[in-house]
VEXDREN-2710 file (C-alpha; in Angstrom, 1 decimal):
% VEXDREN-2710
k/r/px/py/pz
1/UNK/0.0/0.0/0.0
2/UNK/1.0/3.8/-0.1
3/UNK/2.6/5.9/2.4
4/UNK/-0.3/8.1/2.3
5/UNK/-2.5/8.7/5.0
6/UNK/-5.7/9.5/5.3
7/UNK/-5.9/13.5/6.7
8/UNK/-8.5/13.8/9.2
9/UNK/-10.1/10.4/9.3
10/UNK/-13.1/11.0/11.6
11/UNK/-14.1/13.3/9.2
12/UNK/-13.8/11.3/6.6
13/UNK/-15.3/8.2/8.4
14/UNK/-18.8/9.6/9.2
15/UNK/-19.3/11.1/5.1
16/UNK/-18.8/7.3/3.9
17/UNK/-21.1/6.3/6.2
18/UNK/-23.6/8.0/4.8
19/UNK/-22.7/8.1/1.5
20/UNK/-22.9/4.5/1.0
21/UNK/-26.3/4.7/2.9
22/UNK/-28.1/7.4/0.4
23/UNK/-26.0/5.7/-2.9
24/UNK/-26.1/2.1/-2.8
25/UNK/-29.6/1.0/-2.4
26/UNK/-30.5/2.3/-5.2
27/UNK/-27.7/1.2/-6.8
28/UNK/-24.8/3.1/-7.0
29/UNK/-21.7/1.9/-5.3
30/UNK/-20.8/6.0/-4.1
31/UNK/-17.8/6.1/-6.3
32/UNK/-18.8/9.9/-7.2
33/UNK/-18.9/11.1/-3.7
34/UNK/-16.2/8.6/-2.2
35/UNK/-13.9/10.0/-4.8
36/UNK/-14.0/13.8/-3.3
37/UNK/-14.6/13.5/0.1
38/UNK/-10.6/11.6/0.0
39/UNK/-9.5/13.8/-1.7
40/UNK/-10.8/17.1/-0.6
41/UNK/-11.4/16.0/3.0
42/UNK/-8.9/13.4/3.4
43/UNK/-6.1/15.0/1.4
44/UNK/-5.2/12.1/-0.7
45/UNK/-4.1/12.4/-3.8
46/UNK/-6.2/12.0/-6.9
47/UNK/-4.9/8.8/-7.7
48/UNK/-4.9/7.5/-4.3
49/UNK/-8.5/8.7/-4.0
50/UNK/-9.5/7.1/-6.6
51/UNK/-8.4/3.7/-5.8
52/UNK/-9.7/4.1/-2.1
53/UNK/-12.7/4.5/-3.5
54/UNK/-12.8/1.2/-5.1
55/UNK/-11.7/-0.6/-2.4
56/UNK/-15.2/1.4/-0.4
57/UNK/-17.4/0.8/-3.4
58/UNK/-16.4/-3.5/-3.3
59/UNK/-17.2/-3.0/0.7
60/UNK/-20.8/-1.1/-0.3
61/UNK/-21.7/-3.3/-3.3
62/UNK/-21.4/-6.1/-1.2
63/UNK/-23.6/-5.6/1.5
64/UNK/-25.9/-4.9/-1.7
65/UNK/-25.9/-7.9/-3.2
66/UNK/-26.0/-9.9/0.3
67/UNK/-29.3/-8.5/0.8
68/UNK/-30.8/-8.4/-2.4
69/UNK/-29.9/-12.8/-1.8
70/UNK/-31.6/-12.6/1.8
71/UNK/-34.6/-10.7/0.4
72/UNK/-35.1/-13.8/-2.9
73/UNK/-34.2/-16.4/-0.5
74/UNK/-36.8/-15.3/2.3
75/UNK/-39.6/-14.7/-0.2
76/UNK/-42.1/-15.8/-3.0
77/UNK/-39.3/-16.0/-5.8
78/UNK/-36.2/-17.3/-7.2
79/UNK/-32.8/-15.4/-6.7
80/UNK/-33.2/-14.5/-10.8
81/UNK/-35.8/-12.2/-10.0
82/UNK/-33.6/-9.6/-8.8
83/UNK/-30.2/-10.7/-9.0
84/UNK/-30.8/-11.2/-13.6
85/UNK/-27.7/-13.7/-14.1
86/UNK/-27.7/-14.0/-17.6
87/UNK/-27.5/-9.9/-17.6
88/UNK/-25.0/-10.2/-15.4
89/UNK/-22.6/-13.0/-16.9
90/UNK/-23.2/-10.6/-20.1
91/UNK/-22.0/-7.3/-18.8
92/UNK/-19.2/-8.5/-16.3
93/UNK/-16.5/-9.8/-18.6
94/UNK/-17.0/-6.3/-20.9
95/UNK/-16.8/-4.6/-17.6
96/UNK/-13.7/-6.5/-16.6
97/UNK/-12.2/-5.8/-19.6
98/UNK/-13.0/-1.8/-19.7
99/UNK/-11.5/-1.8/-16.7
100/UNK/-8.2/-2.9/-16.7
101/UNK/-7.9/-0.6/-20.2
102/UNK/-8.5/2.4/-17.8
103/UNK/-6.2/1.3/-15.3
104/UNK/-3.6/0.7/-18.1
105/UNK/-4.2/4.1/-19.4
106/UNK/-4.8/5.9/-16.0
107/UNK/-1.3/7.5/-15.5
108/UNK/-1.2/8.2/-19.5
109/UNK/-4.6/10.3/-20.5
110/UNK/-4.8/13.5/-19.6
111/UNK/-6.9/14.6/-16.9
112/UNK/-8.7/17.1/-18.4
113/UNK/-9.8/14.2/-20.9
114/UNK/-10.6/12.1/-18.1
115/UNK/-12.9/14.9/-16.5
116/UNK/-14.8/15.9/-19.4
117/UNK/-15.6/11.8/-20.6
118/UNK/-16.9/11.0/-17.1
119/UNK/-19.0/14.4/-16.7
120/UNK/-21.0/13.5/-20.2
121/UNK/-21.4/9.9/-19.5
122/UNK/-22.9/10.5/-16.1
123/UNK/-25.3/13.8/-17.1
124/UNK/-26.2/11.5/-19.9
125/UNK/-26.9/8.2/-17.6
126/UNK/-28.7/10.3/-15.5
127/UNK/-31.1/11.9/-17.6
128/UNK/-31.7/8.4/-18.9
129/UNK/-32.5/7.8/-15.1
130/UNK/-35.2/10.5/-15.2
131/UNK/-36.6/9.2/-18.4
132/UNK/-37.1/5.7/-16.7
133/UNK/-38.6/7.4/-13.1
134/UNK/-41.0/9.7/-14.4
135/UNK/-42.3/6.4/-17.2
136/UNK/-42.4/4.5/-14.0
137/UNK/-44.4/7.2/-12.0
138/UNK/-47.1/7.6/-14.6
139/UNK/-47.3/4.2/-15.0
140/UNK/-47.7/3.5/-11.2
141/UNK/-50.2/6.6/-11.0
142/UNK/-52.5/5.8/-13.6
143/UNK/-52.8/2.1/-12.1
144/UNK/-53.1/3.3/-8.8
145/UNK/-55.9/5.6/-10.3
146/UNK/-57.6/2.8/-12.3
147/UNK/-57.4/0.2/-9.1
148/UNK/-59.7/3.1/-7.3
149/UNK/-62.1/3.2/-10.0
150/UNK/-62.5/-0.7/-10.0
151/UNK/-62.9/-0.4/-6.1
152/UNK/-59.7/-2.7/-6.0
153/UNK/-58.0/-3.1/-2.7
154/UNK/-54.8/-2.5/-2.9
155/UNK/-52.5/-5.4/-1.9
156/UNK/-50.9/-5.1/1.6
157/UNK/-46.7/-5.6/0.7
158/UNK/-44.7/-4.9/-2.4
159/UNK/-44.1/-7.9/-4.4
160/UNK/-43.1/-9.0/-7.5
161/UNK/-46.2/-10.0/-9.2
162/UNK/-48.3/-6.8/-7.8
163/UNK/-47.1/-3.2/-7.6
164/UNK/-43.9/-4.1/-8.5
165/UNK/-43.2/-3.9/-12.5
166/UNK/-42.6/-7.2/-13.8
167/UNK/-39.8/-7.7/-15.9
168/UNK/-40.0/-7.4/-19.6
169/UNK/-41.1/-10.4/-21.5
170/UNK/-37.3/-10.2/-23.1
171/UNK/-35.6/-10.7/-19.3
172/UNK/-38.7/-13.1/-18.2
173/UNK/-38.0/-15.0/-21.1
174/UNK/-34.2/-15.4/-20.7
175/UNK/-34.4/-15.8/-16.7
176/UNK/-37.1/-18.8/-17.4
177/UNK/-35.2/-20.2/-20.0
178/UNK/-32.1/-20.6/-18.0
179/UNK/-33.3/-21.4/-14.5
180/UNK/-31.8/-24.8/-14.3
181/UNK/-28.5/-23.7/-15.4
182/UNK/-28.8/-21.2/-12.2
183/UNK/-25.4/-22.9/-10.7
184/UNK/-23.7/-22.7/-14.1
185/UNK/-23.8/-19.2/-14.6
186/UNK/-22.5/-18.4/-11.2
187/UNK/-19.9/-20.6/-11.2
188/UNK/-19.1/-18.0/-14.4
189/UNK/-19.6/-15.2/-12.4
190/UNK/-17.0/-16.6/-9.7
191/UNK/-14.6/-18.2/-12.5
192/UNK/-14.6/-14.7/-14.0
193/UNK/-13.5/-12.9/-10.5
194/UNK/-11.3/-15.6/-10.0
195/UNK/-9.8/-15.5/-13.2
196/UNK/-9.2/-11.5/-13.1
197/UNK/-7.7/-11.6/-9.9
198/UNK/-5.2/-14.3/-10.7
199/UNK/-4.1/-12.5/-13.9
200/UNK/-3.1/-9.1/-11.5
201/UNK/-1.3/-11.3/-9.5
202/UNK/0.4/-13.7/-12.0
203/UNK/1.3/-9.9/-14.5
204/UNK/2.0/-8.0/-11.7
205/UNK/2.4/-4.4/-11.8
206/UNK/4.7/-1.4/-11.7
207/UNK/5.1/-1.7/-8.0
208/UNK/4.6/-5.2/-7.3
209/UNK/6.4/-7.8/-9.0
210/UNK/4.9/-11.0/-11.1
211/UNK/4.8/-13.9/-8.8
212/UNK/5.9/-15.9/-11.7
213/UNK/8.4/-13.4/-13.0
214/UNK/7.4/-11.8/-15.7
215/UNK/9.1/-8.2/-16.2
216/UNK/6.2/-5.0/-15.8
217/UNK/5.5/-3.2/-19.6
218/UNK/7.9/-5.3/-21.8
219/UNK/6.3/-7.4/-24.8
220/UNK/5.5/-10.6/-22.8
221/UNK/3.6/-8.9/-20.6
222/UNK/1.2/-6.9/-23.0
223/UNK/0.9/-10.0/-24.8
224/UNK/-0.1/-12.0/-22.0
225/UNK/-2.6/-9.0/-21.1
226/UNK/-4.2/-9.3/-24.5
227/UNK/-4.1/-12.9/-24.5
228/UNK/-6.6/-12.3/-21.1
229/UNK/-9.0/-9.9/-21.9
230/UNK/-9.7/-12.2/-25.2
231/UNK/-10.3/-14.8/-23.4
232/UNK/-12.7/-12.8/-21.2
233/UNK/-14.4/-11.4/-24.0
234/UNK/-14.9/-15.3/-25.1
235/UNK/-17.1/-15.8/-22.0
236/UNK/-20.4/-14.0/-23.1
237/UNK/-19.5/-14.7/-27.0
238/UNK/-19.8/-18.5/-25.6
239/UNK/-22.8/-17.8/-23.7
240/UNK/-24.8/-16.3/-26.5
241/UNK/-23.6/-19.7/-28.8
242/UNK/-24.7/-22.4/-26.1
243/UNK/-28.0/-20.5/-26.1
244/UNK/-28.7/-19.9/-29.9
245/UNK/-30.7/-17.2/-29.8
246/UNK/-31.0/-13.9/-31.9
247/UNK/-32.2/-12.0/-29.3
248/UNK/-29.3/-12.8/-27.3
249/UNK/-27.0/-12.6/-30.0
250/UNK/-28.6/-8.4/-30.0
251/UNK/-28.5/-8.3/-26.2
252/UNK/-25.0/-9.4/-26.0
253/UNK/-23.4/-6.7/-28.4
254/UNK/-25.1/-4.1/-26.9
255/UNK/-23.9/-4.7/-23.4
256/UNK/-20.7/-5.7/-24.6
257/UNK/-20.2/-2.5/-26.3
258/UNK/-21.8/-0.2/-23.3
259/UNK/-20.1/-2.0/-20.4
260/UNK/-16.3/-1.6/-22.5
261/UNK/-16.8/1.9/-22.1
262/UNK/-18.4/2.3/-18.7
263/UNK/-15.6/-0.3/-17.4
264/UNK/-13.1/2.0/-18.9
265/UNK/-14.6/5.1/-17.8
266/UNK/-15.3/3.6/-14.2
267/UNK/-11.5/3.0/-13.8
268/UNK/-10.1/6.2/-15.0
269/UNK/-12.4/8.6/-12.5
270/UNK/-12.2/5.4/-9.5
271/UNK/-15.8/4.5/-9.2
272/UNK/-17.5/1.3/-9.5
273/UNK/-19.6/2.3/-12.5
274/UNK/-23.1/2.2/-10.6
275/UNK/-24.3/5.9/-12.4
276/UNK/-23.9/4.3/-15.7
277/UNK/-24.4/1.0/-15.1
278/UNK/-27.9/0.9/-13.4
279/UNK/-29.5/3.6/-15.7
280/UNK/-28.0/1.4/-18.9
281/UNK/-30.4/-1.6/-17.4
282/UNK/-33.0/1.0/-16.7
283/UNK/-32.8/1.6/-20.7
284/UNK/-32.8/-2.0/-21.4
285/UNK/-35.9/-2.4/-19.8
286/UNK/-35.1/-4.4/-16.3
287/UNK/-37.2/-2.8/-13.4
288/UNK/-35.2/-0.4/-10.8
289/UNK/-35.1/-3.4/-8.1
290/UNK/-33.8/-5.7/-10.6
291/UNK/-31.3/-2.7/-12.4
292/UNK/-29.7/-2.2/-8.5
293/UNK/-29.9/-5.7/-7.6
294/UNK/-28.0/-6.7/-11.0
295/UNK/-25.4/-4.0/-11.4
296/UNK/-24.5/-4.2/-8.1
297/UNK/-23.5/-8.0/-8.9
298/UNK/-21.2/-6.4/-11.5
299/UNK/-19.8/-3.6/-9.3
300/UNK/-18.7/-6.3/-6.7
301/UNK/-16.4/-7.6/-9.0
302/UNK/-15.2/-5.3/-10.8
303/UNK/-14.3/-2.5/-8.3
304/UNK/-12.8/-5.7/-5.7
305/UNK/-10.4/-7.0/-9.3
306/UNK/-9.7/-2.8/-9.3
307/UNK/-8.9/-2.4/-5.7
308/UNK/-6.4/-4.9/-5.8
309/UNK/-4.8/-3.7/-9.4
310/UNK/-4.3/-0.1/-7.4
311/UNK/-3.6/-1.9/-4.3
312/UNK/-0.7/-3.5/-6.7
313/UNK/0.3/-0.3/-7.8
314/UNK/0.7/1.0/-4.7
315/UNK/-2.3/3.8/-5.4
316/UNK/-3.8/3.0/-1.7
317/UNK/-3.3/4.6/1.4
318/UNK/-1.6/3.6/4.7
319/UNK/-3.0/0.0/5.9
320/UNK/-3.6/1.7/9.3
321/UNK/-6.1/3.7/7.6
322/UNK/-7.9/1.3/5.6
323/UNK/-10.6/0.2/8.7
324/UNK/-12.7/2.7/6.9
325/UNK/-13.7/0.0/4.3
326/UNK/-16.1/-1.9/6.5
327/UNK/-18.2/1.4/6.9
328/UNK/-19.7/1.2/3.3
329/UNK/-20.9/-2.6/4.5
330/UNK/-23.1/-1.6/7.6
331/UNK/-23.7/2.2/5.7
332/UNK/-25.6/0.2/2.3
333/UNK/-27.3/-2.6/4.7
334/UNK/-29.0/0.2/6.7
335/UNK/-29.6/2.4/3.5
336/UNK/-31.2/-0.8/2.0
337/UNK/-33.2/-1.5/5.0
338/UNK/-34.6/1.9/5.2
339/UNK/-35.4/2.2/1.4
340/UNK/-37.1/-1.6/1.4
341/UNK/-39.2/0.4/3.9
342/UNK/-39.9/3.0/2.1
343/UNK/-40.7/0.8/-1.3
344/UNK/-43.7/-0.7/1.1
345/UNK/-44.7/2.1/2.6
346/UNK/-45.3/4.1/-1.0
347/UNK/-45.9/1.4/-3.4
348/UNK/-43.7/3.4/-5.9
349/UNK/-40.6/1.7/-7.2
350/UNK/-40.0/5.0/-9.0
351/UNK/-38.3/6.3/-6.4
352/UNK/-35.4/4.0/-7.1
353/UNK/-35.3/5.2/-10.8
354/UNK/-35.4/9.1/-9.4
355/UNK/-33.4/8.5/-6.5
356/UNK/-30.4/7.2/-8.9
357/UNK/-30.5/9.7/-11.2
358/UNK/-30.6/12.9/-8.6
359/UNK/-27.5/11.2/-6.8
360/UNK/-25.9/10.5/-10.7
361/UNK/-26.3/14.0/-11.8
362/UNK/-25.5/15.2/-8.2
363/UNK/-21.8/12.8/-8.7
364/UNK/-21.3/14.3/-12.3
365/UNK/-21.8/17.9/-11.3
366/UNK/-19.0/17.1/-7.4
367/UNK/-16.7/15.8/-10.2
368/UNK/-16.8/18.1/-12.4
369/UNK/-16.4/20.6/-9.9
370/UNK/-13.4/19.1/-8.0
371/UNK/-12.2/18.4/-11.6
372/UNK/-11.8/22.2/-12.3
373/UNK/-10.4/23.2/-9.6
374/UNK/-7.8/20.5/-10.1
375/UNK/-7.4/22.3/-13.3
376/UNK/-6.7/25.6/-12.5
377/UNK/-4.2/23.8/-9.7
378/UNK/-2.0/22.5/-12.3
379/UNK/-2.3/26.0/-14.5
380/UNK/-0.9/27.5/-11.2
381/UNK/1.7/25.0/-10.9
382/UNK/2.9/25.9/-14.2
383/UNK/1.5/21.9/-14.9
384/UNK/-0.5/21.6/-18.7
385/UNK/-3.5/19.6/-18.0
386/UNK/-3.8/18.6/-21.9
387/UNK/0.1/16.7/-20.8
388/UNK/0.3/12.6/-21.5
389/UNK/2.0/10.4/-18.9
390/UNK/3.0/7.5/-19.4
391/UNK/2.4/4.0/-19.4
392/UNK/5.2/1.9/-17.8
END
């Protein structure tokens, strides 16, 4: 890890808290926030910050996913209903794969690029977000307003045949289909983690050596890098053959192509990808339950793999500081628990869809913010932000 410590930690402490409570029910991991408040707050530097941030979001996303399991297991429906596998084994190996390309070309871009790529991705993803929340509050509305007419009691909980909107007939479809191969596609899931976390260990990085000795940035290395994000990319081109379908064929390329670049834009700004990621399933039609439940899947792996790439790179702070990480985990249970309590108390899983993108566009406009005055930082420093790095 870094020398860096973390500058006023109980500060710091109580912000993650709650940022991990308000962000990652409805599923984003708090990247956005985490980001600044290190940096600003806890004087780390913007690299550092970032890859704290991962090692927070993994904490967050995994409390997430934990309970969206607990909540399947303990009622009327299969794990599938939130947690969408096939989405999932679809998007993570893109995701994966976008990833380690922005941690490759994280000390090389400059910043200024950096800025201005997350800050239209995110304003973008959020008023996708909007689009989806205000369709779902019309929607919820007029059948609220049509259950009155009819003299229709209202059912007493939230589930997922009543006011809860069902899946599409394309997700349905694909989640029936596949139910018996339920162990088979998380075993892909967890061979994919597995697999990503080996290949940062067995490559190693600038700071820490290959445990198998292979020398940082020279030809062997790149090659074998290549030779591991084709054989990731493999995984969903496989999945889409074993099922022979069209549709999936269509599905696939489109989250292949959109998780590349949110992977690769989620590594270069050091969040988990939860402002891009959730609103993309929004637009592909899973409900906001199912969108948070899903991505958050995704996020686990991908911002843990991260985490340990920086943590490789030396990019994290002092280990003394790093207690911090489990206050995302007890932060998102809480937040989940409160906003499961809210779901039943409203009947309105809109607020998910509106919730996510006020906190997305709220993330775009802190970074863009911080970004700028970054900016003028390095102007003052007599620093160009428009400078490459480089990459060994």
């Amino acid at each position: 890890m870094g020398s860096e410590s973390i500058v006023s930690i109980e500060a710091v402490a109580p912000l993650v808290f709650i940022i991990a409570l308000l962000c990652t029910p409805p599923g984003m991991g708090g990247g956005t926030l985490f980001v600044p408040v290190l940096h600003i707050i806890g004087m780390l530097s913007a690299r550092d910050a970032a890859a704290t941030s991962q090692v927070l979001v993994a904490s967050a996303t995994l409390a997430k996913v934990l309970s969206s399991v607990y909540i399947q297991l303990h009622g009327n429906s299969s794990v599938e209903s939130i947690i969408n596998l096939p989405y999932a084994v679809l998007m993570l190996p893109p995701m994966v794969v976008g990833g380690l390309l922005g941690v490759y070309l994280y000390t090389w871009l400059p910043e200024i690029f950096q800025l201005v790529l997350y800050v239209f991705t995110a304003i973008l993803a959020s008023c996708m977000g909007f689009k989806k929340g205000i369709g779902l509050w019309k929607s919820e509305t007029e059948g609220a307003s049509s259950a009155g007419q009819l003299g229709v009691v209202p059912p007493p909980c939230v589930t997922e045949d009543t006011v809860l909107p069902s899946v599409t007939s394309r997700a349905r479809s694909i989640s029936l289909s596949l139910k018996y191969k339920k162990a088979i596609l998380i075993t892909t899931l967890l061979a994919v983690w597995i697999a990503v976390i080996l290949s940062r260990l067995l490559l190693g990085s600038s700071s820490t050596p290959s445990i198998i000795g292979i020398p940082y940035c020279t030809g062997l290395y790149w090659a074998l890098s290549v030779i591991v994000c084709i054989m990731l990319m493999a995984v969903p081109g496989l999945f889409v053959v074993a099922i022979k379908s069209a549709a999936m064929l269509k599905l696939a390329v489109k989250l292949s192509g959109a998780m590349l670049c949110i992977g690769f834009i989620a590594a270069l700004v050091g969040q988990g990808g939860g402002s891009l990621i959730t609103p993309l399933l929004l637009y592909m039609e899973l409900n906001p339950q199912q969108a948070a439940a899903t991505g958050s899947v995704v996020m686990l792996i991908t911002s843990s793999s991260l985490a340990l790439s920086f943590g490789l790179g030396g990019f994290l702070p002092a280990a003394s500081d790093m207690w911090i990480a489990v206050l995302p985990f007890f932060g998102a249970l809480l937040g989940d628990l409160l906003l499961s309590r809210l779901l039943l108390w409203s009947r309105r899983l809109s607020f998910l869809a509106l919730l996510l993108a006020a906190l997305a566009m709220t993330g775009a406009m802190v970074i863009f913010t911080t970004g700028i005055v970054n900016v003028i930082s390095q102007y003052r420093r007599g620093e160009s932000p428009l400078s490459f790095g480089t990459l060994c």
